[in-house]
C-alpha positions, 0 to 999 in steps of 0.5 A: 148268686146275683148275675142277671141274663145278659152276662150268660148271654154274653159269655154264651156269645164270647164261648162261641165265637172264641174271641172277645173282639168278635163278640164285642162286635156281634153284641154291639157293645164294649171289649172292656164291657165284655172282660169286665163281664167274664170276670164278674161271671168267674168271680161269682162262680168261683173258676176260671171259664176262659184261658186268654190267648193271642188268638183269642180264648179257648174255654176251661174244663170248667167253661165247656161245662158251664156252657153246655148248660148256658147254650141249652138255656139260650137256643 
C-alpha cells in the first residue's frame, strides 16, 4: 500500500470533527481534496470508512477500527 501521512492525518481530522467542510476548513485545504482523499484511502484499504449524511459523516465499524490505530499514531 502506497498512501503517504497526510491522507491518515486527514482521515484522522475528517473522523474527528465528523464533518468534511469542518476539516477542510481546519486543514486548510479543499472539500474536494479531502473526498478525493477518503476515497483513495477506501480504495486502498478495501472498505467503506465513512457512511455520508445531511450532517456530515459518521464512521463504519471499519472506520472506528482504523481510527483507533490512526488517533494513536497521531496524538
Amino acid at each position: 500500500m502506497n498512501v503517504s501521512f497526510e491522507y491518515y492525518r486527514i482521515f484522522y481530522v475528517v473522523a474527528k470533527t465528523g464533518n468534511i467542510t469542518k476539516a477542510a476548513d481546519e486543514l486548510m485545504i479543499s472539500q474536494p481534496a479531502i473526498s478525493k482523499c477518503i476515497k483513495i484511502l477506501e480504495e486502498q484499504l478495501g472498505g467503506q470508512l465513512f457512511v455520508r449524511t445531511k450532517r456530515g459523516v459518521v464512521l463504519t465499524e471499519e472506520g472506528k477500527e482504523f481510527y483507533k490505530y490512526i488517533k494513536h499514531a497521531i496524538e
